[in-house]
N, C-alpha and C positions, 0 to 999 in steps of 0.2 A: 733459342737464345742466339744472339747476333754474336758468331765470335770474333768480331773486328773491337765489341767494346773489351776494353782490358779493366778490369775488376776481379778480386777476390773476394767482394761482397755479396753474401746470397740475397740482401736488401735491394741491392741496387739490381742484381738480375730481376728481382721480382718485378721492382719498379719500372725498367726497362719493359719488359713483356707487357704488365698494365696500361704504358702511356702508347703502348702499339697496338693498344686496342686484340690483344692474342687471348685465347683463352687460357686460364690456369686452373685446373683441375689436380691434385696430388699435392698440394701446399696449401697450411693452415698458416695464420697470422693474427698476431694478437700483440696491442702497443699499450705499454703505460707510459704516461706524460707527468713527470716532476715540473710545473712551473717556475712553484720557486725558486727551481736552483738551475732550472734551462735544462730537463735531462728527458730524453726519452729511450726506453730499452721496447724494443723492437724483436720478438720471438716466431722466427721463421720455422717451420716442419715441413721438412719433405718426406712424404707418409705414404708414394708407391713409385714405380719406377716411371709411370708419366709425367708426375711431375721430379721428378729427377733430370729427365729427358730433355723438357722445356726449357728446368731452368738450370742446366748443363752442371749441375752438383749433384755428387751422390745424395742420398736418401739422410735421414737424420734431422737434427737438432742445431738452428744456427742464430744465436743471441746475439744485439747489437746495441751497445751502449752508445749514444751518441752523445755529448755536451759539447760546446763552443770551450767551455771551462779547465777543458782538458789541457788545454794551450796555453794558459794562462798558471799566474802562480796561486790561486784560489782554493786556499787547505780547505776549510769548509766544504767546499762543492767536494774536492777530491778524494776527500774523508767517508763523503758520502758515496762515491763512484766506488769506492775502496770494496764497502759495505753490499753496495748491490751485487760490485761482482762475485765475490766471498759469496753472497747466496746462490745466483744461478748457478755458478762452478758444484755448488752441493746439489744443486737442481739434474744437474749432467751424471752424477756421479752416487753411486754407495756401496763408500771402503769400509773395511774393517777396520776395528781402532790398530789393527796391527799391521794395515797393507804398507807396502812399498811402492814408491812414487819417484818415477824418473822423469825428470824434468828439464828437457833440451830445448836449451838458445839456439834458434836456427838466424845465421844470417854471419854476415863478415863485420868484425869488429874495427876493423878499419873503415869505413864504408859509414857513415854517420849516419843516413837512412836508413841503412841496412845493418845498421847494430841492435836493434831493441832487442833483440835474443840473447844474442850476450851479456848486455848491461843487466837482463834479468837474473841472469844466472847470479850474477856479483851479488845481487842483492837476497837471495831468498837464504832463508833461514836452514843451511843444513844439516840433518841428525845421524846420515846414515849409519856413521862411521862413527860415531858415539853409542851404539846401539847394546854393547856390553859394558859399558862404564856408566850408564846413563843415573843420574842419581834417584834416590828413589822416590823421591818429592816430582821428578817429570814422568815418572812412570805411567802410562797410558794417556799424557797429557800432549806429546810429540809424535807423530810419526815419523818411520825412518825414509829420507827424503834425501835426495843426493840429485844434483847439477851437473850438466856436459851443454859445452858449447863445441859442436863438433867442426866449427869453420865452413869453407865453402869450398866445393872441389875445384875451384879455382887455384885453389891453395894447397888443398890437401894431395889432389890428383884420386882422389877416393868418395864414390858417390855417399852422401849424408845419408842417405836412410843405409847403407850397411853399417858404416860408424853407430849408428843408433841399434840396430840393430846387432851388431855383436854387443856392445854393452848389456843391450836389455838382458843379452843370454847370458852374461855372468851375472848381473845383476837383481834380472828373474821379477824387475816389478811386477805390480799387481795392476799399476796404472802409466800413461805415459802423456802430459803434457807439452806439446810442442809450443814453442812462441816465435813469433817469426812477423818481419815486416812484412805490408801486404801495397797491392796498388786498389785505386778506385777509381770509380768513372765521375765523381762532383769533386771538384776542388775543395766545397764547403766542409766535408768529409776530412780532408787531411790532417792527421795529427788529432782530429777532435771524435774519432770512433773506436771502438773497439770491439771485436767478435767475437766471439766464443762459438766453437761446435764439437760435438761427438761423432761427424765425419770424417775425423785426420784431416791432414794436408797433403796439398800438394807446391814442396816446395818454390816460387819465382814463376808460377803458373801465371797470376797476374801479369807480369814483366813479357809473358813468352818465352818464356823458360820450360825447358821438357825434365823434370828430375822425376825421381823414383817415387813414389810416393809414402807416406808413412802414415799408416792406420791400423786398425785390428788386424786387417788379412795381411798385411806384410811383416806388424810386430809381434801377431800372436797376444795381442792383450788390445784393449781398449785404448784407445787414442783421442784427448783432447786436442784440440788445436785453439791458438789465441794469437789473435795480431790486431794491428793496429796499419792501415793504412797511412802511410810515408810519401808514398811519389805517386800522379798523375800522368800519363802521356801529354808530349809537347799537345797534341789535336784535341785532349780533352781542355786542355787549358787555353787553347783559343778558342774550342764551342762556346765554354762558358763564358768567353769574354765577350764573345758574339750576340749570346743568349742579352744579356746584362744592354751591351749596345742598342741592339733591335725595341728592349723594354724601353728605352730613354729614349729614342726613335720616336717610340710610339706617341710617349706624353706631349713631349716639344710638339711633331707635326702631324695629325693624324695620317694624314693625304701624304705621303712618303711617296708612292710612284711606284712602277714595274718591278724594280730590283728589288726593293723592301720586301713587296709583295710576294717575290722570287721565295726571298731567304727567309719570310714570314712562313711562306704556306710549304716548306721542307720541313720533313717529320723529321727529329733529331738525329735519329741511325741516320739520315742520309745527308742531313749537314755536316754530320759527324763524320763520314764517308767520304763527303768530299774535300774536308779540312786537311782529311790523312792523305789523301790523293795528291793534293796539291803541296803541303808538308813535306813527302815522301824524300823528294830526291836532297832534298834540305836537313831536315830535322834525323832522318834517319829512326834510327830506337830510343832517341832521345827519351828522358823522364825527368819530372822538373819537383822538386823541392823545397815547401821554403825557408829563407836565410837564417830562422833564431830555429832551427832543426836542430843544433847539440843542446840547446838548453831545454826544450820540448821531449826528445827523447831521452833525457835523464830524468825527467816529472813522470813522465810515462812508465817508465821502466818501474818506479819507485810505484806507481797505484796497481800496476802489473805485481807485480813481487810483495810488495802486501797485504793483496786478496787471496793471493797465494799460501803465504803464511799464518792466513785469517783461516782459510775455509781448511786448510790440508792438517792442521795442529790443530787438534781438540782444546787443547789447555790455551794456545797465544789469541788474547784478542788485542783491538785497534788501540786499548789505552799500550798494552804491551809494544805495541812496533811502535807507536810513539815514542815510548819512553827506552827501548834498548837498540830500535833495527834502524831507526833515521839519523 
């Protein structure tokens, strides 16, 4: 795997390795395609350490919701995205109707990319601390669930996976859900996918960021992780403006000439390569965003947090967070 591209997508590593013609052995793949509603979920396996290797993620389980719909304000389609997730999340996971479930907002709340962690937190339905009063009509119908948004050691001066990790040790879940902004290498991606895996995370890895990591072997429990790609590098966002160009190049004039020809017959790693080259002394670590991103990552938050409270509470379904969590 080309580590110049920035991605926390096991999708797009895939894709990357495929369109370079490399071989991929140790990764299975399997896509269902929703028409009507624009949705395709995307289920990557990385099943030995070759393909681990390749495509530069640990081993496991890595789910990819993608709709265009997601960006937009369409309950229906969201409703439905709600529903898909709720089941892979049970696909990843089997709790006991009695485990504990700790569920951390990774990212800076300030930082309007870098909040979906947070804003989840706000939202999910917590029991933990109801757990001896709980009436007895919800008795085996909730688990006991409890939220941390542990900030950013920007902030705190304290690396997040120990924050995460002392609580777990008081807290002792059974499971640990991480949620956190991610980057991607297609602009088309932004805002419009979502991931799910039972590899943990690795905090700002996309961004080039070095944090601790938080999995089973650092939390001593099982670790989901779920994000939703936020920002782009400036270089990816010219490739693809470039990519886009060259198409409409094509149609208008066949017979383009040398230079076309140039930036035609570059395999993308190495247009890609030389965008960031020439970028470099300019753009720096620049990462680009787009403008209706607060009202995007509050939709989001909200389809995150109640898959959440679909798949992790026995008793709450989708007519329920309708009617008491929205």
């Amino acid at each position: 795997m080309n580590k110049n591209i920035r991605t926390d997508l096991a999708l797009e590593n895939r894709e990357y390795i495929s369109e370079n013609g490399h071989d991929l052995s140790g990764v299975d793949v399997t896509t269902e395609v929703n028409d009507e509603l624009d949705i395709t979920v995307t289920w990557v396996s990385i099943t030995d350490e070759t393909g681990a290797s390749a495509m530069g993620k640990p081993m496991g389980n890595y789910i990819t919701i993608e709709s265009g719909s997601m960006k937009e304000s369409d309950t229906a389609a969201h409703e439905e995205i709600v529903k898909i997730l709720a089941r892979k999340l049970g696909r990843l996971h089997n709790l006991r109707p009695d485990a504990v479930i700790l569920i951390v907002g990774l990212g800076n709340r300030h930082v309007t990319p870098d909040a979906l962690g947070p804003q989840v937190c706000e939202k999910i339905l917590v029991t933990r601390h109801l757990s001896d009063d709980m009436p007895q009509e919800l008795q085996g119908r909730v688990r006991a669930i409890s939220a941390l948004a542990p900030g950013v050691m920007g902030i705190t001066g304290i690396e997040t996976a120990e924050i995460v990790r002392g609580v777990a040790d008081r807290v002792k879940p059974d499971m640990i859900i991480a949620v956190d902004a991610l980057a991607a290498r297609r602009t088309s991606r932004i805002n419009a996918t979502i991931q799910m895996s039972d590899a943990g995370i690795n905090p700002g890895a996309g961004l080039g960021n070095k944090r601790a990591a938080i999995n089973k072997a650092t939390m001593g429990v099982p670790v989901i992780a779920v994000g939703v790609p936020t920002v782009v590098d400036a270089a990816t966002l010219v490739n693809d403006t470039m990519e886009r160009m060259l198409d409409e190049m094509s149609e208008a004039a066949p017979d383009e000439g040398t230079f076309y020809d140039m930036l035609r017959g570059l395999q993308e790693s190495e247009r890609y390569g030389l965008i960031r080259e020439i970028l470099e002394p300019y753009e720096g670590n620049m990462f680009v965003t787009p403008k209706d991103v607060d009202a995007v990552i509050g939709r989001l938050a909200g389809i995150i947090a109640n898959a959440f409270n679909i798949a992790l509470h026995p008793g709450i379904t989708q007519e329920d967070v309708n009617r008491y969590l929205n």
